[in-house]
C-alpha positions in Angstrom: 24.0 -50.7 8.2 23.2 -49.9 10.3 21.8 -50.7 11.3 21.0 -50.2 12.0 17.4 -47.4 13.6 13.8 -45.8 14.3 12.9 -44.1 17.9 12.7 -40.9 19.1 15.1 -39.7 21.7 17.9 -42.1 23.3 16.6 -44.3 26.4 17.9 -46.5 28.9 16.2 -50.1 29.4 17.5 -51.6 32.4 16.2 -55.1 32.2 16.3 -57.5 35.2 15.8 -60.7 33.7 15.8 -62.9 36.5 14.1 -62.8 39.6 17.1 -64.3 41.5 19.4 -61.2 39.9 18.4 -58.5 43.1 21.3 -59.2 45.7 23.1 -56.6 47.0 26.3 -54.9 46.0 28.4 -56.9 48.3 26.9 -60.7 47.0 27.9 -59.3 43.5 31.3 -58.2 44.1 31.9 -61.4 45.8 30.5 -63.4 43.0 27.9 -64.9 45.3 23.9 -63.9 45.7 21.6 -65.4 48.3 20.8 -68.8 46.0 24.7 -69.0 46.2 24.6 -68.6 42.3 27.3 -66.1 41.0 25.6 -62.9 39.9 26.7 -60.8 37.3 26.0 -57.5 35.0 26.0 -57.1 31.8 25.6 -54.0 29.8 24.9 -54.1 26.4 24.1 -51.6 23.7 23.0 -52.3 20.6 21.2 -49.0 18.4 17.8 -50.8 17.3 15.0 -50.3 19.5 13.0 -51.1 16.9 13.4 -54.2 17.7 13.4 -54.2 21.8 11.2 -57.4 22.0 13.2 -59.8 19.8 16.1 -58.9 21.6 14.6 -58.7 24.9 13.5 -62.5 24.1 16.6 -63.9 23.2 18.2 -62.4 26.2 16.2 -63.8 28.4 16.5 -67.2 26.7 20.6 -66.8 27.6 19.8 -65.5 31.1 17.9 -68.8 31.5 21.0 -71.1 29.5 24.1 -69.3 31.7 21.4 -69.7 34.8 21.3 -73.7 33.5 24.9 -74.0 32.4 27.3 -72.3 34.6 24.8 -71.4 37.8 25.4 -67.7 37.5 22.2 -65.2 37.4 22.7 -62.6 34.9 21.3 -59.2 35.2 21.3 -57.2 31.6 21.6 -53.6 31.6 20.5 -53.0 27.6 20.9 -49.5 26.1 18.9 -48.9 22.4 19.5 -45.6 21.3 18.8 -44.5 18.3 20.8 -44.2 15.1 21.6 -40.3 14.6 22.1 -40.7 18.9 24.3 -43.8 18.7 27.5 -43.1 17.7 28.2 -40.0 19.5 26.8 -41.7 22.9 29.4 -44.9 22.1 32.5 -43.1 21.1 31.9 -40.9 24.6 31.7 -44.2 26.4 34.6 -45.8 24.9 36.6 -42.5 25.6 35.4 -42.2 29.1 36.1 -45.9 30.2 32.7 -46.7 30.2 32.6 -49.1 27.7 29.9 -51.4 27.5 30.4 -55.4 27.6 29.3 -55.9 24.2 27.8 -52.8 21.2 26.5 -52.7 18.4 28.6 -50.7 15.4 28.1 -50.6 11.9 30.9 -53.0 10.6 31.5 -51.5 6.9 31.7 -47.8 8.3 32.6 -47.8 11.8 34.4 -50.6 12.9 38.0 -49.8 11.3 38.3 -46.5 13.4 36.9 -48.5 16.8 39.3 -51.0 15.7 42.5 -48.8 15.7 41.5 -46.9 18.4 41.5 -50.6 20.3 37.6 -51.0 21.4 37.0 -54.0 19.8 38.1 -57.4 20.9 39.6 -60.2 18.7 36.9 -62.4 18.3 38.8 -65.2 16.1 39.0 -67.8 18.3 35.7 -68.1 19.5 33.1 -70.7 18.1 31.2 -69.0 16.1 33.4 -68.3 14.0 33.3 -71.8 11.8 29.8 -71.2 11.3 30.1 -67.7 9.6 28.9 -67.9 5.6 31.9 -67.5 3.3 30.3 -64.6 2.1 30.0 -62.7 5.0 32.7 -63.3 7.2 35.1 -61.0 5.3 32.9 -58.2 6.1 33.8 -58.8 10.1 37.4 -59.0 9.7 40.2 -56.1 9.2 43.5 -57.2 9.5 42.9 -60.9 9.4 41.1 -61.0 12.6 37.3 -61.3 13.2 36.0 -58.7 15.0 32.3 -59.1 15.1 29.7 -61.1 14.7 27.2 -60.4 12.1 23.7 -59.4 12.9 22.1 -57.6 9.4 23.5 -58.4 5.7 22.1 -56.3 3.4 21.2 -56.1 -0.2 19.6 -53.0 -0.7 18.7 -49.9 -3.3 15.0 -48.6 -2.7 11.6 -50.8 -1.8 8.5 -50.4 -3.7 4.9 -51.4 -3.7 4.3 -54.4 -6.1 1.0 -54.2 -5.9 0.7 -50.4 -7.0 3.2 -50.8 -9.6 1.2 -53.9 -11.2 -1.9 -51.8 -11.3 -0.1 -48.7 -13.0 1.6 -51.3 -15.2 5.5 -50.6 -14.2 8.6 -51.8 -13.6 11.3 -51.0 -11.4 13.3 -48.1 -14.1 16.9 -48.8 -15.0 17.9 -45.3 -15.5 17.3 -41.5 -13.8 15.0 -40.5 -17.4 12.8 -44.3 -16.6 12.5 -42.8 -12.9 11.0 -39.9 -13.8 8.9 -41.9 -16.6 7.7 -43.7 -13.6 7.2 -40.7 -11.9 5.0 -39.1 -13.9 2.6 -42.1 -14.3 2.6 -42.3 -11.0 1.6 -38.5 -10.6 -1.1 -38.7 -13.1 -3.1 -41.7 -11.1 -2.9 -39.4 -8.0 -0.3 -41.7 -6.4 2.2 -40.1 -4.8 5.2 -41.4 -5.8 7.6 -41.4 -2.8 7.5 -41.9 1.2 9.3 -38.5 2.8 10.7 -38.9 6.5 13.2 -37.1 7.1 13.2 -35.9 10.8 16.2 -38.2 11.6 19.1 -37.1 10.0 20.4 -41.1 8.6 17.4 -41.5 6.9 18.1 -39.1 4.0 21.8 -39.5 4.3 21.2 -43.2 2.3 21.3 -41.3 -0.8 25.3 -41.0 -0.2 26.4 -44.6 -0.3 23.8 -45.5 -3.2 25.4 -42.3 -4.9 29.1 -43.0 -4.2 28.3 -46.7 -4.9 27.2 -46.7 -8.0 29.7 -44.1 -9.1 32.8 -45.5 -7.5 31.8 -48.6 -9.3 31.4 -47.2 -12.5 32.7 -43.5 -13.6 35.0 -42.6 -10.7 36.5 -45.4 -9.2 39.8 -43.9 -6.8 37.3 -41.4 -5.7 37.4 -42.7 -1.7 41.2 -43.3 -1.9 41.3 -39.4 -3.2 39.3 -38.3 -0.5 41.4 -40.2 1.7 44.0 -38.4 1.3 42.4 -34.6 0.4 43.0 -34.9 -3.3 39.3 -35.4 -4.2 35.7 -33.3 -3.9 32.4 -34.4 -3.6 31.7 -31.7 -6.1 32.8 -35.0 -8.5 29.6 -36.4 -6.7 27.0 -33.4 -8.0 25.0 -35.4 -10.0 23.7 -37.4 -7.2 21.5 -34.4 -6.4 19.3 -35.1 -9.7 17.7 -38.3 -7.9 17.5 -36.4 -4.4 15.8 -33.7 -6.0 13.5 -36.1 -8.1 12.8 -38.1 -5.0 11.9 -34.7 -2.8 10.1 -32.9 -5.1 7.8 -35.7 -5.5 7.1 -37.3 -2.7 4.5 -36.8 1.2 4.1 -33.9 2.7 5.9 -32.2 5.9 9.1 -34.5 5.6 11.4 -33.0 8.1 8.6 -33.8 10.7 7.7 -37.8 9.6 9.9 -40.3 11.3 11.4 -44.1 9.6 8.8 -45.7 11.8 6.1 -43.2 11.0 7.3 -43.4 7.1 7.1 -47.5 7.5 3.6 -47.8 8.3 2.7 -45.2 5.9 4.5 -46.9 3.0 2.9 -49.8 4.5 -0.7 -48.6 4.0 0.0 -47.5 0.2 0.4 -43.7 0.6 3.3 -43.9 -1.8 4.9 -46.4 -4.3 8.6 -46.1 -3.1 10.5 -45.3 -0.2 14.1 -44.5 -0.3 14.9 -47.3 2.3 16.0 -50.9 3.3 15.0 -53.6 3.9 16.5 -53.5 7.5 12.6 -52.1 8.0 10.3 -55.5 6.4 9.4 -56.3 10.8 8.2 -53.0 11.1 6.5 -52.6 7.4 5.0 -55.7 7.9 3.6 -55.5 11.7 1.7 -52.4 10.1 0.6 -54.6 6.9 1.4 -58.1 6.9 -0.4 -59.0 3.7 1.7 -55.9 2.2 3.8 -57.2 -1.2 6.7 -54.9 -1.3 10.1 -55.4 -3.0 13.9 -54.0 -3.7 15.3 -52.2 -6.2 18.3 -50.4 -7.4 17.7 -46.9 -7.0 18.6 -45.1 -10.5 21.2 -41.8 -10.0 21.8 -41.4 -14.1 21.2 -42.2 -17.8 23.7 -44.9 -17.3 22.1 -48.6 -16.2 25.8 -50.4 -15.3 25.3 -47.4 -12.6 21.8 -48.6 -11.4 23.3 -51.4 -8.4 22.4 -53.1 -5.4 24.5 -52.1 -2.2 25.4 -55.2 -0.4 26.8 -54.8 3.2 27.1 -55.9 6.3 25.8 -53.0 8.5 25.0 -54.2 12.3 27.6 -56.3 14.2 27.6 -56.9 17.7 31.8 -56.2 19.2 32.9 -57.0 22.5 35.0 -54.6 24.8 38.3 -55.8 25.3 37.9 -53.8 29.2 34.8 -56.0 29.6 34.9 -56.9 33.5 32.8 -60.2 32.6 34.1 -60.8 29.4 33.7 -64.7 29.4 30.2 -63.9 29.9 29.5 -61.6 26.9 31.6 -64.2 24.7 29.1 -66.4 25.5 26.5 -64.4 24.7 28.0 -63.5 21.4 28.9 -67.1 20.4 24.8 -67.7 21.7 23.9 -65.1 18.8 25.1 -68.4 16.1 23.8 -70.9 18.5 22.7 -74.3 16.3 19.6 -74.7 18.5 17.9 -70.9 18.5 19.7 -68.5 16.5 17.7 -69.4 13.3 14.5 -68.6 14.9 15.8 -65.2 16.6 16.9 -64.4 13.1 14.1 -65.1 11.4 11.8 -63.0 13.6 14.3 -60.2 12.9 13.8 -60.4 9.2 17.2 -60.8 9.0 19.3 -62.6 5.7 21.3 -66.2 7.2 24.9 -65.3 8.2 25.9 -68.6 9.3 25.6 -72.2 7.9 24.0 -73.3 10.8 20.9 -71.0 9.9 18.0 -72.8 8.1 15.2 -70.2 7.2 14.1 -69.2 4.4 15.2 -66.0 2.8 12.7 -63.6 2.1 10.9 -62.5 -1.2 12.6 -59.2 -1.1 16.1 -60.5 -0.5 15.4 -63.0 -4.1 14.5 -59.3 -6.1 18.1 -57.8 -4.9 20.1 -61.0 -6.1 18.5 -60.8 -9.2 20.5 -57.6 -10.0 23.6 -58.9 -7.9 23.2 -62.5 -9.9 23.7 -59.9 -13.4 26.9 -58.5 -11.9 24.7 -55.4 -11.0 26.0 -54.4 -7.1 29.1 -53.5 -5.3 30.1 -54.1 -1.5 28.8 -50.6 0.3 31.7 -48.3 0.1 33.8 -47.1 3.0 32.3 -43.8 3.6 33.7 -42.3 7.7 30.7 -42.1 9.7 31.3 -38.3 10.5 30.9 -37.8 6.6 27.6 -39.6 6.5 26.2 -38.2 9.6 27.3 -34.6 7.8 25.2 -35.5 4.8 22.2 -36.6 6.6 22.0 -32.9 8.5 23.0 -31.1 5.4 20.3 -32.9 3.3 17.8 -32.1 5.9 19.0 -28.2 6.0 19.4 -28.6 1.8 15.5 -29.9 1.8 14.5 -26.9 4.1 16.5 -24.2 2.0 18.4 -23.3 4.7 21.7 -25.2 2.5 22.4 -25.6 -1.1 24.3 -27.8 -3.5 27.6 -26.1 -3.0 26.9 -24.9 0.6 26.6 -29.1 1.0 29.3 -30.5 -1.2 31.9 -28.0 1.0 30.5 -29.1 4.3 30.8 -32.9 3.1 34.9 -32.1 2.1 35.3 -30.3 4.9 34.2 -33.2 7.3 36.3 -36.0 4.8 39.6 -33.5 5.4 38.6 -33.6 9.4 38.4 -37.0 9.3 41.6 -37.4 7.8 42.8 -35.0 10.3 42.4 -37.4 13.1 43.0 -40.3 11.6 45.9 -40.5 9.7 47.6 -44.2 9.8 
């Protein structure tokens, strides 16, 4: 999902992550540097800067394995845009033959169109592979073939602050009227209910896959398939604005101006009981309050409670070009993502569920609230929503919150960017 996520404005991070990786243009067209080792460059991109260090240290624990195993120095080149920046940037590369080695794409929502469009290569035969959970590897494969590997699995709705709602007595609601039962208590003890931060646009777009999720699962179930092929509206969808409007109406202050990383050390610090969010953000919650006790919950949209679900998805995977110039390299790298020895910890300091049977860490409290809703039979896989729809939603929700938009100003732009879609995309 995504995850990705967080950071302001796209940047470049060239990393040189050995000291032997300076020779000169020549040595490493030749395959040969001064040491006589075989230098090579690769660039990856992967949209979570959030998370620069942990990357940057597993990275340099390959450098150091490729420098051990096959005496080659490899310099990475590591791009972490941010997640309203990301897709455009990627699609431009892969358009423009400037693909990098391996990228990061969400592998619910964006990897079927990088797929057709031939970006990704088939990853099926490599050794990772085996070790992928049951459970997740379907999530990485179209058409039979794996096409990723998996980074985030996600079981997700909403988090709250256990300790606040203890105090005020609550529990998480099971329906919209609950919500704003909870709402209301929440109001009255001066708590404000809900963390606002809205500046980037796929922060408030979230409330479209919990919407269509729960909906598609209960009341409207061939609404994607519709839309698919222009026989549906998202004015089907309207009701999904009661909960945004709850949420906005009583949540912080100056929304449009509070980014996710500013929103997760407030929600950290107790300024409000829920966030609208996942828990793709624990590393950074928790870096800002480690002693915080927050959980997950299903995020109510209506009277109904079969409607009130957890979204499970896989939303970052890392993909390999298929016009990588060093492609054995960056299949080593992405088989060293599952590696038996050091992918647990690298994981683990991610906050990340276990993808692979190889991984032995524990899971986290949060992840134990979400399967207590998905052990009732309450969540769905995260629908197939085209990332051009989300990212419409996300600016429209930001316009809709500033009053420059309204409900049926929204709901055409949302059709309008489905029927594009379709447009292009036709199989």
């Amino acid at each position: 999902m995504k995850k990705i996520w967080g950071g302001t404005l796209a940047s470049l991070l060239l990393v040189g992550l050995l000291s032997g990786c300076g020779g000169s243009s020549d040595n490493q067209a030749n395959g040969s540097g001064g040491s006589g080792a075989k230098e090579v460059t690769l660039k990856f991109f992967i949209a979570q800067p959030r998370f620069k260090d942990q990357y940057q240290t597993y990275i340099d624990q390959f450098v150091a394995k490729e420098k051990a195993d096959k005496n080659v120095d490899i310099k990475v080149q590591l791009e972490m845009p941010n997640s309203d920046n990301a897709p455009q940037i990627l699609k431009t590369r892969m358009a423009s033959n400037d693909a990098p080695d391996i990228y990061s794409l969400h592998a619910v929502n964006e990897a079927p169109d990088f797929y057709r469009a031939g970006y990704m290569e088939d990853l099926s035969n490599q050794p990772f592979v085996d070790k992928l959970l049951d459970s997740v590897k379907p999530s990485v494969t179209i058409d039979g073939k794996v096409l990723s590997v998996p980074m985030e699995t996600l079981a997700w709705g909403y988090l709250y602050n256990k300790t606040i709602f203890k105090e005020q007595g609550l529990t998480p609601p099971k329906t919209l009227t609950e919500m704003k039962a909870v709402v209301e208590k929440l109001n009255a003890a001066g708590i404000k209910p809900f963390e606002l931060s809205y500046s980037e646009a796929w922060v408030p777009q979230l409330f479209l896959p919990l919407s269509v999720g729960a909906l598609v699962n209960t009341t409207n179930k061939d609404f994607i398939e519709r839309m698919g092929k222009n026989e549906g509206s998202f004015s089907e969808m309207k009701q999904m604005f009661e909960i945004v409007d709850l949420v906005n109406a009583n949540g912080t202050d100056r929304a449009l101006e509070v980014s996710a990383d500013d929103g997760a050390a407030a929600f950290a610090t107790g300024k409000a009981a829920m966030w609208v969010q996942g828990p793709w953000y624990a590393d950074t919650i928790l870096k800002s309050n480690p002693d915080l006790d927050f959980g997950v919950a299903a995020l109510p949209i209506n009277d109904d409670p079969n409607a009130t679900m957890i979204d499970l998805s896989t939303s970052t995977a890392l993909a390999v070009s298929p016009t990588s110039k060093n492609k054995e390299y960056a299949l080593d790298f992405i088989n060293y993502v599952l590696d038996d020895k050091d992918s647990s910890k690298f994981y683990e300091s991610l906050k990340f569920n276990p993808v692979a049977k190889t991984h032995k860490f524990e899971t986290y409290p949060w992840v134990e609230d979400a399967m207590a809703y998905v052990n009732d039979g309450k969540s769905y896989q995260d629908p197939v929503i085209p990332q051009a729809v989300k990212d419409e939603v996300g600016k429209g929700l930001q316009s809709y919150f500033s009053g420059q938009m309204d409900q049926d100003q929204l709901v055409a732009a949302l059709d309008k960017a489905w029927k594009d879609y379709n447009k292009v995309n036709k199989k």
